[in-house]
C-alpha positions as CSV (number, residue, x, y, z in Angstrom):
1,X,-11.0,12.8,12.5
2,X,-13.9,12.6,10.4
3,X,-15.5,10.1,10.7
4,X,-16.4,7.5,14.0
5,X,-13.7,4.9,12.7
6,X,-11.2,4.2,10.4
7,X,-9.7,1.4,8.9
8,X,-5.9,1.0,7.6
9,X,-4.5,-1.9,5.7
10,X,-1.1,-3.3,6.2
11,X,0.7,-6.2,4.1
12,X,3.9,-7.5,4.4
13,X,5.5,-9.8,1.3
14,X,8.7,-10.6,3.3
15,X,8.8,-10.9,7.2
16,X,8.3,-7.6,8.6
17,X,9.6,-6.5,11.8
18,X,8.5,-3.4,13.6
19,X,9.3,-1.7,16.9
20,X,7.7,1.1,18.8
21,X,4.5,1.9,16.9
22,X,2.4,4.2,18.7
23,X,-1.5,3.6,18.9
24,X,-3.0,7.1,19.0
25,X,-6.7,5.6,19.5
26,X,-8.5,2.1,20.5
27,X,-7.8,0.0,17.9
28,X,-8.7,-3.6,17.2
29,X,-6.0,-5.5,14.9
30,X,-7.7,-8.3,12.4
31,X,-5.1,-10.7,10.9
32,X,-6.5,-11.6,7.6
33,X,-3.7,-13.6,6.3
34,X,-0.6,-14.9,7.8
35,X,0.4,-14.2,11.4
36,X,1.2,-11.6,14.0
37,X,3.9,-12.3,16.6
38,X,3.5,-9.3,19.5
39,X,6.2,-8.9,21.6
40,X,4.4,-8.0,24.8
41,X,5.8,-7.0,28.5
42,X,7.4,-10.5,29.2
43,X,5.6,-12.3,26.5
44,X,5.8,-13.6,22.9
45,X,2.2,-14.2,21.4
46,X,1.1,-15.5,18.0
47,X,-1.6,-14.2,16.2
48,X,-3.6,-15.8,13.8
49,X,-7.0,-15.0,11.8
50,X,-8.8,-16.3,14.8
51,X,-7.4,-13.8,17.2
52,X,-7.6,-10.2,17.5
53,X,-5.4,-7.8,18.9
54,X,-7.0,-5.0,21.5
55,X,-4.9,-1.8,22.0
56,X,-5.5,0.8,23.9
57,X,-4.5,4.4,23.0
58,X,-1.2,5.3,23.5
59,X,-0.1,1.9,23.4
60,X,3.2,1.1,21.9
61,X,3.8,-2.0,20.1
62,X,6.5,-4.3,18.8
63,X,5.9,-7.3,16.5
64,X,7.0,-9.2,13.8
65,X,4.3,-9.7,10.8
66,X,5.1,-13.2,9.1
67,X,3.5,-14.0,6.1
68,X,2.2,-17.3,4.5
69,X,1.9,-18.3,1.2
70,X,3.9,-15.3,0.4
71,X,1.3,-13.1,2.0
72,X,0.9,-11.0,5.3
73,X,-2.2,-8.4,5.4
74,X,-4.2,-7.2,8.4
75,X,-7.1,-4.7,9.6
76,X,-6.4,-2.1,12.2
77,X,-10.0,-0.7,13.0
78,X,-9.1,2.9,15.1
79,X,-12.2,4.0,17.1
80,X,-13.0,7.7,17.7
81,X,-16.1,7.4,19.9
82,X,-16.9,6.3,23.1
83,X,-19.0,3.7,24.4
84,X,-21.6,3.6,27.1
85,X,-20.9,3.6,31.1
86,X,-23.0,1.1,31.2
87,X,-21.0,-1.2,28.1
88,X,-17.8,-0.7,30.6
89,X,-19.5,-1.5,34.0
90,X,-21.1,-4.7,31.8
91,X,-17.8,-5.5,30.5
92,X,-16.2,-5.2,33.8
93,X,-19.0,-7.6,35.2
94,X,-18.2,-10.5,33.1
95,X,-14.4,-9.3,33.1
96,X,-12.0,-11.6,32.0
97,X,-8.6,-11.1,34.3
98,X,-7.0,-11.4,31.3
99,X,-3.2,-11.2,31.0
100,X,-3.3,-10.7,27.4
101,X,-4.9,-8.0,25.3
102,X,-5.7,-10.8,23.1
103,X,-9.6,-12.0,21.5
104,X,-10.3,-15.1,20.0
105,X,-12.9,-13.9,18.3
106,X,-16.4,-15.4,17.7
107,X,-18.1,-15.5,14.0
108,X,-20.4,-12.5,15.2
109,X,-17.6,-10.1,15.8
110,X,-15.8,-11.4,12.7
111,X,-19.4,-10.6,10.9
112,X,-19.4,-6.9,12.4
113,X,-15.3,-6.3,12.0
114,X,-15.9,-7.5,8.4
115,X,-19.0,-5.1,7.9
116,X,-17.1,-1.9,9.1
117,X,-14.7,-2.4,6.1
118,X,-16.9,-3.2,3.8
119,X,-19.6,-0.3,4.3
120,X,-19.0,3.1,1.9
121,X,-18.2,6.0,5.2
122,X,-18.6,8.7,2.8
123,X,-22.2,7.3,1.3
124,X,-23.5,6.6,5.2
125,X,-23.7,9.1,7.7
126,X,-22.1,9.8,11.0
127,X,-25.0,8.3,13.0
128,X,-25.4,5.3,11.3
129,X,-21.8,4.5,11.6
130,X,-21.7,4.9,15.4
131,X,-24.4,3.0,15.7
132,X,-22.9,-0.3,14.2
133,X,-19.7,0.5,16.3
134,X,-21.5,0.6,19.4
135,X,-22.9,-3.2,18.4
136,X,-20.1,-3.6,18.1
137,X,-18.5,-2.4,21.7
138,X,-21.6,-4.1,23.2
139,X,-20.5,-8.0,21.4
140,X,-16.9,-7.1,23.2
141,X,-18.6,-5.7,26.4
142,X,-20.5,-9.1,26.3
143,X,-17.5,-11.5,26.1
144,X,-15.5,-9.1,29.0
145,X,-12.7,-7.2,26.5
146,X,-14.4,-3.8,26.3
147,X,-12.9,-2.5,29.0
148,X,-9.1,-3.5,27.8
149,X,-10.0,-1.6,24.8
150,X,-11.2,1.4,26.6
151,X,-8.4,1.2,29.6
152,X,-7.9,5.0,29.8
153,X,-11.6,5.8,28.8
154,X,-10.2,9.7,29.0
155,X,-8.0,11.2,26.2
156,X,-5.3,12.9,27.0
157,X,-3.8,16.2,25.5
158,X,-0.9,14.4,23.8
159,X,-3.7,12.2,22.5
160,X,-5.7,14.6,21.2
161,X,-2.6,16.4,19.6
162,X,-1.8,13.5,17.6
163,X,-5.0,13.5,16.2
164,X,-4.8,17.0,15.2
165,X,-1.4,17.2,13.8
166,X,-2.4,13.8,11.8
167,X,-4.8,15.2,9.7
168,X,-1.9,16.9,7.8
169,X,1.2,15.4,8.9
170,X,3.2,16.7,6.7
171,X,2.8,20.5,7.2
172,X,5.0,22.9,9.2
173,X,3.2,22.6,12.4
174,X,4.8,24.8,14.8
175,X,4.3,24.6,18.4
176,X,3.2,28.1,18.5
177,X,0.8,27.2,15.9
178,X,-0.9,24.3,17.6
179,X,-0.9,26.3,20.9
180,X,-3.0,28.7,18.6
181,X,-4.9,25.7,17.6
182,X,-5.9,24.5,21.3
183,X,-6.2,28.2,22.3
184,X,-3.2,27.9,24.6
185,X,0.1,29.6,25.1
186,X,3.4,28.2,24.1
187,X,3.8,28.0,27.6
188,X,1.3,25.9,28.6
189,X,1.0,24.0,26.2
190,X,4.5,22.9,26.8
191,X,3.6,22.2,31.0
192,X,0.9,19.9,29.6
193,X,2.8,17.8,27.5
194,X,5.5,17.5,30.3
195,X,3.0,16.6,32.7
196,X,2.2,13.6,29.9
197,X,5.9,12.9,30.0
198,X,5.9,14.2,26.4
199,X,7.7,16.7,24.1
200,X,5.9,19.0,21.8
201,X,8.7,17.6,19.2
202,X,8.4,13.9,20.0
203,X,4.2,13.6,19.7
204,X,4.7,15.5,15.9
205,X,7.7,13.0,15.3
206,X,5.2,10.1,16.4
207,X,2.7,11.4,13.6
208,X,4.9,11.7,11.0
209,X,6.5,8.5,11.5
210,X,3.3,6.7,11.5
211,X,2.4,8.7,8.5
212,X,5.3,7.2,6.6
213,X,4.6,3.8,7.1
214,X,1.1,4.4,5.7
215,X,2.5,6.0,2.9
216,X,4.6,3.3,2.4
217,X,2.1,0.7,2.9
218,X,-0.1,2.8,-0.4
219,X,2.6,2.6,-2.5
220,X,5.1,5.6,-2.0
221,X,8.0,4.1,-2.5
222,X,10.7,7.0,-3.1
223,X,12.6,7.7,0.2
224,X,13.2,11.7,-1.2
225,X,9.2,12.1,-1.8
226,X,8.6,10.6,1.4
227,X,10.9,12.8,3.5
228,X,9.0,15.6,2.5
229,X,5.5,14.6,2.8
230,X,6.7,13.4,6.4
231,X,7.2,17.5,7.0
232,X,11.1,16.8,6.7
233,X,13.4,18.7,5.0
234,X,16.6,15.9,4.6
235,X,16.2,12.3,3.7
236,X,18.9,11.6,5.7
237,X,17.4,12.7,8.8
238,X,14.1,11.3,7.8
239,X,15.8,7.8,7.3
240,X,17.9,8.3,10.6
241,X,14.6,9.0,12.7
242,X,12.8,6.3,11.2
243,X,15.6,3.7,11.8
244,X,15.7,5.0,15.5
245,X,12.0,4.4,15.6
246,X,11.2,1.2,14.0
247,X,14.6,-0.1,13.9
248,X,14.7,-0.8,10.4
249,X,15.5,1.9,7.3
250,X,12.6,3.3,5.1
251,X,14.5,1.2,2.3
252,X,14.3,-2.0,4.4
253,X,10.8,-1.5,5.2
254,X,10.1,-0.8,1.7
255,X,11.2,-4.4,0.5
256,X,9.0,-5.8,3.1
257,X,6.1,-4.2,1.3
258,X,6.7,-5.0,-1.5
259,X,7.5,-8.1,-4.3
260,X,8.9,-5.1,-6.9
């Protein structure tokens, strides 16, 4: 990735239920309008534009997005740098024993959230960037949630595959050519993964999956185009591994998205 965060937009004109979407790094989720009910361990939580949702990487998440006034549209902030030992130990300190990964969040972390999508990434440099994002780890380590956003502080390879094979998702990516990538043998590469509990195939179905419902969520609309800028060659299995992922078709997702 680029740049130190990123920031993805989702909306949802009709209710909008979702299974098994993969986090692939710390992300905070900002409702904006309507509401978010997570289906968590045991739990049912509602989510509203007071609360935001912390997820660690790697996390997998089921929900329901429910809009209001004919309108459902959030923030997911994904972080790609670190923060401090000493923001953790802090956060640990004041540690809330928490049972959900839930914030209600304060007007200063509203301020900073709201900042980070409105600043220009390409017109500010790297530096700058990462130094508003470690404010803003500091406000969370202050109030005891840093350290639920930064659970597994470590990456792991299947991790940093994901980010790699999402910076062109829908590309051939075989696993002898990421093995290349990572300077590993097939071999290897494959030990790791299992060690992860993880497939080679599973982690690039995971990307491309995600990528569709970001697609979707800009506009593509045609289940053909998508298939193929999802790296797969039939619709049909496109739309079958979608449905076995999310639970609903790309054309039932679609009319979630969209008033048209």
């Amino acid at each position: 990735m680029g740049y130190p965060y990123q920031v993805t937009i989702f909306r949802a004109e009709q209710l909008q239920k979702l299974r098994n979407v993969k986090i692939h790094s710390p992300s905070i989720i900002q409702i904006i309008t309507g509401s978010k009910r997570l289906y968590w361990k045991e739990s049912t939580l509602d989510l509203s534009h007071s609360s935001l949702l912390l997820c660690e990487a790697c996390e997998s998440l089921s929900f329901e997005n429910l809009p209001q006034k004919g309108r459902f549209l959030s923030r997911m902030f994904s972080f790609h740098c670190l923060p401090s030992d000493a923001m953790l130990e802090l956060s640990l300190d004041v540690g809330k024993d928490s049972l959900f990964p839930t914030l209600d969040a304060d007007k200063a972390i509203q301020d900073t959230l709201n900042a980070l999508f409105s600043f220009d990434q390409q017109s500010m440099s790297k530096e700058t960037q990462t130094f508003w994002i470690m404010g803003l780890y500091q406000q969370l380590a202050e109030r005891g949630f840093l350290h639920i956003l930064f659970a597994s502080a470590n990456s792991t390879f299947s991790q940093k595959l994901s980010r790699y094979l999402a910076h062109t998702p829908g590309e051939e990516h075989t696993l002898e050519m990421a093995a290349e990538h990572f300077s590993m043998s097939r071999a290897t590469m494959i030990r790791k993964l299992k060690q992860e509990g993880t497939q080679y195939r599973e982690v690039l179905a995971e990307v491309r999956l995600n990528h569709a419902l970001y697609l979707m969520q800009n506009g593509h609309y045609n289940v053909t185009m998508l298939a193929q800028l999802c790296g797969y060659q039939s619709e049909g299995r496109f739309s079958q591994r979608f449905k076995g992922k999310f639970g609903l078709t790309p054309s039932d997702y679609m009319k979630t998205v969209s008033v048209n």
